[in-house]
mmCIF file as Biopython writes it, N, C-alpha, C and O atoms, coordinates in Angstrom:
data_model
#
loop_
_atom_site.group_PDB
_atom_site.id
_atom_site.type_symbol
_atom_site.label_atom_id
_atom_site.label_alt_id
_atom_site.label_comp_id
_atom_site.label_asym_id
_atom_site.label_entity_id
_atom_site.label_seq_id
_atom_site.pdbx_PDB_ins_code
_atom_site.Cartn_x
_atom_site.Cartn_y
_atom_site.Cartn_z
_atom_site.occupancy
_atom_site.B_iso_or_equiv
_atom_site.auth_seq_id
_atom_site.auth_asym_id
_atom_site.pdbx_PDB_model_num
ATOM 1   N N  . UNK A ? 1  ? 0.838   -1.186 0.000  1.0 0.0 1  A 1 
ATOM 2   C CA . UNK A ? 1  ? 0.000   0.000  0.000  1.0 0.0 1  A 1 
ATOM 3   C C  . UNK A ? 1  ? 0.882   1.249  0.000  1.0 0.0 1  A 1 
ATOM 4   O O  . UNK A ? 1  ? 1.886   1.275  0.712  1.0 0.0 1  A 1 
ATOM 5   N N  . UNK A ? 2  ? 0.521   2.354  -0.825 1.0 0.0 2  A 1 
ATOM 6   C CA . UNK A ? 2  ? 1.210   3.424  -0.668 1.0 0.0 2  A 1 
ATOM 7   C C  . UNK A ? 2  ? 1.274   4.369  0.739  1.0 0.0 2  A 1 
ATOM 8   O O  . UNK A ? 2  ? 0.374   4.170  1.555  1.0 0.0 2  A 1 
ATOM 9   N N  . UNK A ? 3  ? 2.326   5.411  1.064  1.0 0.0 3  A 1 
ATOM 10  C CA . UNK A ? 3  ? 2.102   5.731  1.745  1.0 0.0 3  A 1 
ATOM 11  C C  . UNK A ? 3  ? 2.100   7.220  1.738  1.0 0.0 3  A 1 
ATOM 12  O O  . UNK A ? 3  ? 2.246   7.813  0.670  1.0 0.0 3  A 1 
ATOM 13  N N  . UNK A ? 4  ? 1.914   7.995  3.091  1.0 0.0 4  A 1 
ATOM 14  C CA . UNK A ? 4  ? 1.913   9.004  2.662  1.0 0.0 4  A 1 
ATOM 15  C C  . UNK A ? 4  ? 2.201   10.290 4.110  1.0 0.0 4  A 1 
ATOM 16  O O  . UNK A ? 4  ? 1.691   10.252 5.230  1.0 0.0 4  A 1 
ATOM 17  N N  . UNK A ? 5  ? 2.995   11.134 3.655  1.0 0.0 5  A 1 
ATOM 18  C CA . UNK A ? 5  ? 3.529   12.547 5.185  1.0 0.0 5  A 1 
ATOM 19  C C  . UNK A ? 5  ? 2.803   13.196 4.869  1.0 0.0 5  A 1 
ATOM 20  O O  . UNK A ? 5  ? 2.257   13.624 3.852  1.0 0.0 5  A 1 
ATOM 21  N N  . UNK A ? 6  ? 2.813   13.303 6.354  1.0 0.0 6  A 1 
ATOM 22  C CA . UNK A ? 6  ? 1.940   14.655 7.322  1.0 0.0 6  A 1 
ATOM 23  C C  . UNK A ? 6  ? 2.654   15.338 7.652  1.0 0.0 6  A 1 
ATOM 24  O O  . UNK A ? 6  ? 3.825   15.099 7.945  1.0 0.0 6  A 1 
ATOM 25  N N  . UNK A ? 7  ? 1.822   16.838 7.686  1.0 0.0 7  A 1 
ATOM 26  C CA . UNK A ? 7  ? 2.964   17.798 7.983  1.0 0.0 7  A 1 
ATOM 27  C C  . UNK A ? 7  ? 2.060   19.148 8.983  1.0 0.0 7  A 1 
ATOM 28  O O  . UNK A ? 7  ? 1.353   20.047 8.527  1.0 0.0 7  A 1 
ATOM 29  N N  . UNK A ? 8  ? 2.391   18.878 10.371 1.0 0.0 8  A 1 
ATOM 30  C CA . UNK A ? 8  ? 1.197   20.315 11.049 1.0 0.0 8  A 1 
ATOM 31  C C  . UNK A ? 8  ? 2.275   21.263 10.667 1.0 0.0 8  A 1 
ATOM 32  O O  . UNK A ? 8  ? 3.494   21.419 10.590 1.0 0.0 8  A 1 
ATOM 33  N N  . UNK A ? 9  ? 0.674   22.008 10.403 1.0 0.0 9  A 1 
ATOM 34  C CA . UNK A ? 9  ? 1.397   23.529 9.562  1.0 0.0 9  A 1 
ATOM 35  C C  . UNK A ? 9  ? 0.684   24.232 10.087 1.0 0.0 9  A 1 
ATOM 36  O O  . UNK A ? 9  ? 0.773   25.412 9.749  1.0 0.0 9  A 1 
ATOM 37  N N  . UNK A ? 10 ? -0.347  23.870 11.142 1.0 0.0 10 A 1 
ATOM 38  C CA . UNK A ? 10 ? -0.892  25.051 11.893 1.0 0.0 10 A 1 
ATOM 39  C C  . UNK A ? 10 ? -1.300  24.459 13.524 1.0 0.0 10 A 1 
ATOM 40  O O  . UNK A ? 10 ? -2.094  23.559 13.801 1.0 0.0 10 A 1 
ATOM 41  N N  . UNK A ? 11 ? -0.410  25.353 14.524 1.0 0.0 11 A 1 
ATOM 42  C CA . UNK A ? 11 ? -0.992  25.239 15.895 1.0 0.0 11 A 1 
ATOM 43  C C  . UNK A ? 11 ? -2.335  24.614 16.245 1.0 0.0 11 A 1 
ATOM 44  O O  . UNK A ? 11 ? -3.371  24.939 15.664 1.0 0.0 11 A 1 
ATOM 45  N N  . UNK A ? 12 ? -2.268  23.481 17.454 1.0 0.0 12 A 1 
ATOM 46  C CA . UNK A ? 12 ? -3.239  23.010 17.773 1.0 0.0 12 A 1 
ATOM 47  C C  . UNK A ? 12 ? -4.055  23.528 18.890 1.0 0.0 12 A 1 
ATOM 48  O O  . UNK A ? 12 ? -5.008  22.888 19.334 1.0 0.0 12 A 1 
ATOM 49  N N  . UNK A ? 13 ? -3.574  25.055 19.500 1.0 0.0 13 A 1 
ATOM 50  C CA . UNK A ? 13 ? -4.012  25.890 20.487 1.0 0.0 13 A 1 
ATOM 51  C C  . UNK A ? 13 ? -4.845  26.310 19.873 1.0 0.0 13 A 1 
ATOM 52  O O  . UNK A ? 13 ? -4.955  26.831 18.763 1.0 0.0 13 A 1 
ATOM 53  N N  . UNK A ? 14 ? -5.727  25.953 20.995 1.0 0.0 14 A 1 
ATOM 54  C CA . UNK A ? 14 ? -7.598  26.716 20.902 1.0 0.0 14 A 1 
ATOM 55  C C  . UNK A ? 14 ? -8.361  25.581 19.787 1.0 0.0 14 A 1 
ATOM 56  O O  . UNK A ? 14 ? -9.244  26.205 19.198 1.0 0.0 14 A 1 
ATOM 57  N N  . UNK A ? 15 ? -8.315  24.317 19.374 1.0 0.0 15 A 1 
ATOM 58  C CA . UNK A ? 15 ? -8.763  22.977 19.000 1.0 0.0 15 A 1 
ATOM 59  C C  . UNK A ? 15 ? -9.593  22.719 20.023 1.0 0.0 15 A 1 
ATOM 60  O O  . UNK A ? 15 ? -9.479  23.107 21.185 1.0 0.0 15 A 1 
ATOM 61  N N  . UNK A ? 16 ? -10.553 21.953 19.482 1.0 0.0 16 A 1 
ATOM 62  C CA . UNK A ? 16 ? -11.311 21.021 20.752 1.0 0.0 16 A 1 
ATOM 63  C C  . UNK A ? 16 ? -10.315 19.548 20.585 1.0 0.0 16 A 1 
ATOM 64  O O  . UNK A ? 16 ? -9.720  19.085 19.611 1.0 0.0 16 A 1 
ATOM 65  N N  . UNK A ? 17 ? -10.452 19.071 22.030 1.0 0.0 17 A 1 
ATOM 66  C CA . UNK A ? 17 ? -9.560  18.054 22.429 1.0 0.0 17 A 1 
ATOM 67  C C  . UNK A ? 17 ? -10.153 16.665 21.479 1.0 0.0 17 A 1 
ATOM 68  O O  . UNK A ? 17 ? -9.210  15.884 21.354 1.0 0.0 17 A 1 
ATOM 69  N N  . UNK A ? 18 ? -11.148 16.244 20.930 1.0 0.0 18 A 1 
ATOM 70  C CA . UNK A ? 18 ? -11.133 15.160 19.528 1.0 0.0 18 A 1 
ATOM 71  C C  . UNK A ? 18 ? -10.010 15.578 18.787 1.0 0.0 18 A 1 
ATOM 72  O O  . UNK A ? 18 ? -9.295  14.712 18.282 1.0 0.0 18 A 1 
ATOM 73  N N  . UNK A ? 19 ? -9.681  17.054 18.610 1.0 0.0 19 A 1 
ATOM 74  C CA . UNK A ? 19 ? -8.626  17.111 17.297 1.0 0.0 19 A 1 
ATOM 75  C C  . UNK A ? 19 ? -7.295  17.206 17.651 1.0 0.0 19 A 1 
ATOM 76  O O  . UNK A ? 19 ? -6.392  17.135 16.818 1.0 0.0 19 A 1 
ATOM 77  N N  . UNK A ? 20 ? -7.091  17.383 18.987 1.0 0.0 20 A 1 
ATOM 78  C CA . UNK A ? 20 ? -6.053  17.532 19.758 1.0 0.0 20 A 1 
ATOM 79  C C  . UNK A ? 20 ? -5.754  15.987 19.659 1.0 0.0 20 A 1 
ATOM 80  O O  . UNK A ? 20 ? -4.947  15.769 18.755 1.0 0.0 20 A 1 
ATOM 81  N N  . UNK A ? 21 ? -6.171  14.834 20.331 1.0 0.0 21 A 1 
ATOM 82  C CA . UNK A ? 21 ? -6.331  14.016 20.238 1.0 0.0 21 A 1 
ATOM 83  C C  . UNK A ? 21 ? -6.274  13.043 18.562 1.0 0.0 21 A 1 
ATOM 84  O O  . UNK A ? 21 ? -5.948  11.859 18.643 1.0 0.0 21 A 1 
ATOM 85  N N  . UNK A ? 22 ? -6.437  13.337 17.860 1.0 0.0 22 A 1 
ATOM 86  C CA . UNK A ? 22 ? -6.439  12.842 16.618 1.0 0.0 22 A 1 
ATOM 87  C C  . UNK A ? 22 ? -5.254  13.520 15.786 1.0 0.0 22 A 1 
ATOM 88  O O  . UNK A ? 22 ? -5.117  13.017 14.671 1.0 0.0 22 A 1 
ATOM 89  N N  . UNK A ? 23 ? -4.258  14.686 16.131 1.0 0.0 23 A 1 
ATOM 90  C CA . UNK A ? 23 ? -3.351  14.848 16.158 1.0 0.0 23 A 1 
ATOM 91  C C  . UNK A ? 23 ? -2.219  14.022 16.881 1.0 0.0 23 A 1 
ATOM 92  O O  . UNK A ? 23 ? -1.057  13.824 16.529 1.0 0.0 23 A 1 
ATOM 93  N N  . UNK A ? 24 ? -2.887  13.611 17.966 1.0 0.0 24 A 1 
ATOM 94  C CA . UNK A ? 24 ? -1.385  12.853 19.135 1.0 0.0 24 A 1 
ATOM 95  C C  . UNK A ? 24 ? -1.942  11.042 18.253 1.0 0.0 24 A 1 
ATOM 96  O O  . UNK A ? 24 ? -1.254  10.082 18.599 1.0 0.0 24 A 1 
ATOM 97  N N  . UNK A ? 25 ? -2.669  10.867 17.612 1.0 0.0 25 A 1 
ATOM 98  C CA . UNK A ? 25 ? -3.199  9.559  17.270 1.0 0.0 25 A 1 
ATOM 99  C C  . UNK A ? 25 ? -2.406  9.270  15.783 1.0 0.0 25 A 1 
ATOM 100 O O  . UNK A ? 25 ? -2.320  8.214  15.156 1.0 0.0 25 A 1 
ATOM 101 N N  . UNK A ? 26 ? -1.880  10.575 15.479 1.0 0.0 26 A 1 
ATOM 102 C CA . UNK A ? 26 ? -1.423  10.501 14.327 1.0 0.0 26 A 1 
ATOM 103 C C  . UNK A ? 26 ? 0.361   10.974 14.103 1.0 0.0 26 A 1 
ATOM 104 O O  . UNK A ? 26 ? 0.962   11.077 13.033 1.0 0.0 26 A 1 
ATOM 105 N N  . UNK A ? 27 ? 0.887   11.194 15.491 1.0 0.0 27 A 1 
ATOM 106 C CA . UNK A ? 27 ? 1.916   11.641 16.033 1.0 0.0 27 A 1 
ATOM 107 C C  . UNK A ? 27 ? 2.709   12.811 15.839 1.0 0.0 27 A 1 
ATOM 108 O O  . UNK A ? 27 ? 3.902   13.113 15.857 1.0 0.0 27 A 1 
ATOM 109 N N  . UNK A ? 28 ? 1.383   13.467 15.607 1.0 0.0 28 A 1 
ATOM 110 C CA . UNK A ? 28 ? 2.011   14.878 15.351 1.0 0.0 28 A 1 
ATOM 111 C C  . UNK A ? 28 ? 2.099   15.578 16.699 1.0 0.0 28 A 1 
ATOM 112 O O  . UNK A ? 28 ? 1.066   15.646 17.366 1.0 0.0 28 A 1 
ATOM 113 N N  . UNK A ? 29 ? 3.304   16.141 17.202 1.0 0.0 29 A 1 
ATOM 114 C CA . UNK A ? 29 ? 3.308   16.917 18.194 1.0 0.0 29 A 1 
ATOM 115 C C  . UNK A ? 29 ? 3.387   17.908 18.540 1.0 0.0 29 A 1 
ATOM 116 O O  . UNK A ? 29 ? 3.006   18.200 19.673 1.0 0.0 29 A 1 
ATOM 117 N N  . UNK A ? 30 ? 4.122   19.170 17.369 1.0 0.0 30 A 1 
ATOM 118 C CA . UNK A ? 30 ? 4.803   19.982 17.231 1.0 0.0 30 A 1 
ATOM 119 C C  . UNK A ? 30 ? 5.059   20.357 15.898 1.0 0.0 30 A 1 
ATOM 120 O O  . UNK A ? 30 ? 5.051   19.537 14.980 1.0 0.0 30 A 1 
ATOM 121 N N  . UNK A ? 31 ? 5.340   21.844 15.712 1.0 0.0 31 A 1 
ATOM 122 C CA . UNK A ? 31 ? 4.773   22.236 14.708 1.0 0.0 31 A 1 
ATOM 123 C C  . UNK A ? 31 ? 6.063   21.904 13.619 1.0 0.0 31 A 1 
ATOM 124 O O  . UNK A ? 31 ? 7.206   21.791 14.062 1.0 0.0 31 A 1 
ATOM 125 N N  . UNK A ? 32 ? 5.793   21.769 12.258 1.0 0.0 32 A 1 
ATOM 126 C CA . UNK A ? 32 ? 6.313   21.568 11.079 1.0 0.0 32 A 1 
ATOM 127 C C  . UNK A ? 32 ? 7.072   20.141 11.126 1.0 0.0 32 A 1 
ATOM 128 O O  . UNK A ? 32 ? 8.043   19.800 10.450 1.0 0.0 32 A 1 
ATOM 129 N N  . UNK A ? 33 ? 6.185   19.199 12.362 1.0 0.0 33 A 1 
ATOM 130 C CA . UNK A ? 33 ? 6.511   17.842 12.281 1.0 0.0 33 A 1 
ATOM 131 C C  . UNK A ? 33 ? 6.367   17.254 11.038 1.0 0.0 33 A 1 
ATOM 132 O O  . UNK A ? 33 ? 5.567   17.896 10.357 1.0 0.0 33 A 1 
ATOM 133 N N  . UNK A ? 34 ? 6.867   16.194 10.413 1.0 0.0 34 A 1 
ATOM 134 C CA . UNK A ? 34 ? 5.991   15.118 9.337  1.0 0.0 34 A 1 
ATOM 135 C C  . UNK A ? 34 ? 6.504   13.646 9.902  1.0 0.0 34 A 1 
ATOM 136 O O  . UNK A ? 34 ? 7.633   13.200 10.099 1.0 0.0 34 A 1 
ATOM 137 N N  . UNK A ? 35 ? 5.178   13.090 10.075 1.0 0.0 35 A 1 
ATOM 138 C CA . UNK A ? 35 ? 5.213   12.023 9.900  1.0 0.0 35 A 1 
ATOM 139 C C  . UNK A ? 35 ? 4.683   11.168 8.902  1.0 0.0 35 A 1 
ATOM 140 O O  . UNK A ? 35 ? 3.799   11.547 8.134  1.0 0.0 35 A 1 
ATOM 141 N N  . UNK A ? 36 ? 5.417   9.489  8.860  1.0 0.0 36 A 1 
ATOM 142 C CA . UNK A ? 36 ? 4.605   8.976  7.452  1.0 0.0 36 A 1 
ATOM 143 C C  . UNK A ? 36 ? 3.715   8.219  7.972  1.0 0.0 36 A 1 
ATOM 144 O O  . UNK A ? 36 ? 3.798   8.032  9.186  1.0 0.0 36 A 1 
ATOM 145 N N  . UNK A ? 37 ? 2.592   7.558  7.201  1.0 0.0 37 A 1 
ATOM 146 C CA . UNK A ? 37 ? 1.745   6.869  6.927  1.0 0.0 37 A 1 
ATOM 147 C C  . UNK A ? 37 ? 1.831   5.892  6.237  1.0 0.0 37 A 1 
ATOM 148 O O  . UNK A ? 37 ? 2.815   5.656  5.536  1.0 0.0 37 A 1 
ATOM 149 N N  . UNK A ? 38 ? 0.628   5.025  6.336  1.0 0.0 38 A 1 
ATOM 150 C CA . UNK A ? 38 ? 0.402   3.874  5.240  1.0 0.0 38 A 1 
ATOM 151 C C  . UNK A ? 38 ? -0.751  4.788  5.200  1.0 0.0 38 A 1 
ATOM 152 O O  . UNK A ? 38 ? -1.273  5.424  6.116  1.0 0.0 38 A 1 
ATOM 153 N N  . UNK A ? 39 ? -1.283  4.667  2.892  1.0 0.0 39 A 1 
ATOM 154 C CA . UNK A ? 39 ? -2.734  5.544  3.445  1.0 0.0 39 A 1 
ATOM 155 C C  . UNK A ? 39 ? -4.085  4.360  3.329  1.0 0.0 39 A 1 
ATOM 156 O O  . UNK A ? 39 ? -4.655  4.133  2.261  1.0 0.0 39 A 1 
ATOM 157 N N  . UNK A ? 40 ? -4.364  3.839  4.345  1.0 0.0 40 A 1 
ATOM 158 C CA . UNK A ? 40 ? -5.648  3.150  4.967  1.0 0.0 40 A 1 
ATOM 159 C C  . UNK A ? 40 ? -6.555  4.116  5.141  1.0 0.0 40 A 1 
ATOM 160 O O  . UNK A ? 40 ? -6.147  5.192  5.577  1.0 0.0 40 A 1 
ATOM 161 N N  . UNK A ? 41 ? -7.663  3.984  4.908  1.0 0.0 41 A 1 
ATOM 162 C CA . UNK A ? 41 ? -8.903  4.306  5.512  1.0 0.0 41 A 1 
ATOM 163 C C  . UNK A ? 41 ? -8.828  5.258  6.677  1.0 0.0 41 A 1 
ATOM 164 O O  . UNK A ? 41 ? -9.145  6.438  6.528  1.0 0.0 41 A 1 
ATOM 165 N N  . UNK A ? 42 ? -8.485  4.859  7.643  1.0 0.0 42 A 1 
ATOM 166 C CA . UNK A ? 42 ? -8.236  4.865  9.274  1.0 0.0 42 A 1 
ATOM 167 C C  . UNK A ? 42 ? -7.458  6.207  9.137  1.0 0.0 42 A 1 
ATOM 168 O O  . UNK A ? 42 ? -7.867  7.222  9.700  1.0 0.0 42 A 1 
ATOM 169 N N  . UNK A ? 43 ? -6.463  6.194  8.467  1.0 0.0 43 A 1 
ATOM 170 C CA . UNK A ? 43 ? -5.287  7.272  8.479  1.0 0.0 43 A 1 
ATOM 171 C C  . UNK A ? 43 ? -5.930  8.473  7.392  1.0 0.0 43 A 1 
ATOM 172 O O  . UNK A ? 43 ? -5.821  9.669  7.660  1.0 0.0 43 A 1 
ATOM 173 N N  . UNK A ? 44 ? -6.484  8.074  6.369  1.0 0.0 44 A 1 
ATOM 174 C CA . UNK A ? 44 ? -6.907  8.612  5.623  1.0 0.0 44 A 1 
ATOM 175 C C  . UNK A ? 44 ? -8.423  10.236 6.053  1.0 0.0 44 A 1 
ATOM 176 O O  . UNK A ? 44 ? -8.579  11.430 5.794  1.0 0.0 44 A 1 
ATOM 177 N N  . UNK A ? 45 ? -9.184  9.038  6.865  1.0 0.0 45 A 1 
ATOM 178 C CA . UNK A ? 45 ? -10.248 9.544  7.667  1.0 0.0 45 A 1 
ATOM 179 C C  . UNK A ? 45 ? -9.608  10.824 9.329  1.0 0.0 45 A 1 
ATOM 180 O O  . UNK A ? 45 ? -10.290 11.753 9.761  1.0 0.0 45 A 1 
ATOM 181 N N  . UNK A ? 46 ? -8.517  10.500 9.755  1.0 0.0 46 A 1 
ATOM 182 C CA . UNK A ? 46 ? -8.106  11.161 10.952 1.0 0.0 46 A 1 
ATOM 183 C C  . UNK A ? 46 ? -7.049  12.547 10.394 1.0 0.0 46 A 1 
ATOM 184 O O  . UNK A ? 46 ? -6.706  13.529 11.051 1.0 0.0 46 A 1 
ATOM 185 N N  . UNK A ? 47 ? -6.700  12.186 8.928  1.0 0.0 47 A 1 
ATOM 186 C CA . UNK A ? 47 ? -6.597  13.296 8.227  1.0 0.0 47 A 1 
ATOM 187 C C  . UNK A ? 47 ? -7.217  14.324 7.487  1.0 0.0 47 A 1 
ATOM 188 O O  . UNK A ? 47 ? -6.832  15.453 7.185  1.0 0.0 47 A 1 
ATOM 189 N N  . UNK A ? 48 ? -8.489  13.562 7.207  1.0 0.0 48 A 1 
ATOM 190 C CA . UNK A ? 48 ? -9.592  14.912 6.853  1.0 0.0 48 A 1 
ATOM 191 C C  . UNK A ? 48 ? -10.371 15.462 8.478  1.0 0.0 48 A 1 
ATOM 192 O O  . UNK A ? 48 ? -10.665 16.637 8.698  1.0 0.0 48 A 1 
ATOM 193 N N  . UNK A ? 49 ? -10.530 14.649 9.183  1.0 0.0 49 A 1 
ATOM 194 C CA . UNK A ? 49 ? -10.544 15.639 10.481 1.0 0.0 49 A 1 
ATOM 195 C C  . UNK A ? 49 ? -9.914  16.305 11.108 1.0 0.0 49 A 1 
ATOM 196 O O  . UNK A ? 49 ? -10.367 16.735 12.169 1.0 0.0 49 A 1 
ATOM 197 N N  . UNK A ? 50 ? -8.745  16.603 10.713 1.0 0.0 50 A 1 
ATOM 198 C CA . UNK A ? 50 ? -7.924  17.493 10.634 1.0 0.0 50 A 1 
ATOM 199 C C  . UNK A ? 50 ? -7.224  18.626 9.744  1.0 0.0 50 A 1 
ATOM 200 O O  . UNK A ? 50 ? -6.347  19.444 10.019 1.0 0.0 50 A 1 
ATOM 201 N N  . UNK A ? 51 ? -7.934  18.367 8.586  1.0 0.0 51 A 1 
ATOM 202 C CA . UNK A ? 51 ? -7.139  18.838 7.256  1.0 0.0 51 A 1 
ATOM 203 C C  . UNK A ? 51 ? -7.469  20.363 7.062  1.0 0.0 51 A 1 
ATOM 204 O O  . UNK A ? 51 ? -7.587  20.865 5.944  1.0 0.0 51 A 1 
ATOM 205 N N  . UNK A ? 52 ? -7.631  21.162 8.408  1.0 0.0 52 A 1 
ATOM 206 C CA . UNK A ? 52 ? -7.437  22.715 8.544  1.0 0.0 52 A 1 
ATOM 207 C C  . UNK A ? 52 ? -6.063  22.797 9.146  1.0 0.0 52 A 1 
ATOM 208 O O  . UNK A ? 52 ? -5.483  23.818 8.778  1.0 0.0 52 A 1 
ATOM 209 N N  . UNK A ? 53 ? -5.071  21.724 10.297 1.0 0.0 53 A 1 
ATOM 210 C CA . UNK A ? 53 ? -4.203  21.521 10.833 1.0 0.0 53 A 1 
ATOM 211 C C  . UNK A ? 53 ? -3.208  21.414 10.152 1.0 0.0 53 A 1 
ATOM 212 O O  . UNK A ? 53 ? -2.228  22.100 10.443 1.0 0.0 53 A 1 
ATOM 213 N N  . UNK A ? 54 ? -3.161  20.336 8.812  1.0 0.0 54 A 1 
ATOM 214 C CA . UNK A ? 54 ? -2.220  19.953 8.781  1.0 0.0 54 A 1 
ATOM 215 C C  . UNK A ? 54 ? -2.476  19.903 6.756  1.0 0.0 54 A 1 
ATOM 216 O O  . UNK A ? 54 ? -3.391  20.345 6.062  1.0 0.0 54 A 1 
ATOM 217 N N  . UNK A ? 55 ? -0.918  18.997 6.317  1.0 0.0 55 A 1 
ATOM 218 C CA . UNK A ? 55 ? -0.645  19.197 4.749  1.0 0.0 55 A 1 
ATOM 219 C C  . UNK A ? 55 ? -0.269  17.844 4.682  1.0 0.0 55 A 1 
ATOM 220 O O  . UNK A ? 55 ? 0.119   17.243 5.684  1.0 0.0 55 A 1 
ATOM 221 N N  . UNK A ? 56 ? -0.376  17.205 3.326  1.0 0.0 56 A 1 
ATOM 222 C CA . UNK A ? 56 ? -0.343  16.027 3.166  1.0 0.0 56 A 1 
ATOM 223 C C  . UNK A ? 56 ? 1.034   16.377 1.717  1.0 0.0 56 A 1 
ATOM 224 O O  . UNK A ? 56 ? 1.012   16.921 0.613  1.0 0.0 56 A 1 
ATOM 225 N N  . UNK A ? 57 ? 2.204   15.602 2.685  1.0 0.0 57 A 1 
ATOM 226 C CA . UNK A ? 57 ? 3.630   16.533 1.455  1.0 0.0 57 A 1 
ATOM 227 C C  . UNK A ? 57 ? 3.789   15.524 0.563  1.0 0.0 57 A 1 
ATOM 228 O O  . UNK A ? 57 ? 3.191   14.478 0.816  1.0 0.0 57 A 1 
ATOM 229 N N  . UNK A ? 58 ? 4.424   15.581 -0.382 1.0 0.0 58 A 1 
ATOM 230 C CA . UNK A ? 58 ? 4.695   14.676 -1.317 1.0 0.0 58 A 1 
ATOM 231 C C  . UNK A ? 58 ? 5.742   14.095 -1.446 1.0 0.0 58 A 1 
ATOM 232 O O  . UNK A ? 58 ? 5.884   13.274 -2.351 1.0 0.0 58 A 1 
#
């Protein structure tokens, strides 16, 4: 399966704690982190609930 980085590109201060939470689920901690992925469903879905937070890099 392909995969795919994350990248927070915007502060998680002043979030409600689901997105706070779905940030730490996805191991982002800190800003201009990237982490990779496999893109599943699962990963796929916890990135559009977030996808004001964060960038999907290439």
């Amino acid at each position: 399966m392909a995969t795919i980085k994350v990248k927070q590109v915007k502060s998680r201060i002043g979030c409600p704690k689901d997105q706070k939470r779905t940030l730490d689920a996805l191991g982002l901690r800190k800003m201009n982190q990237i982490v990779e992925h496999e893109a599943n469903p699962a990963i796929l879905g916890m990135v559009e609930k977030v996808k004001h937070l964060v960038s999907v890099v290439k």
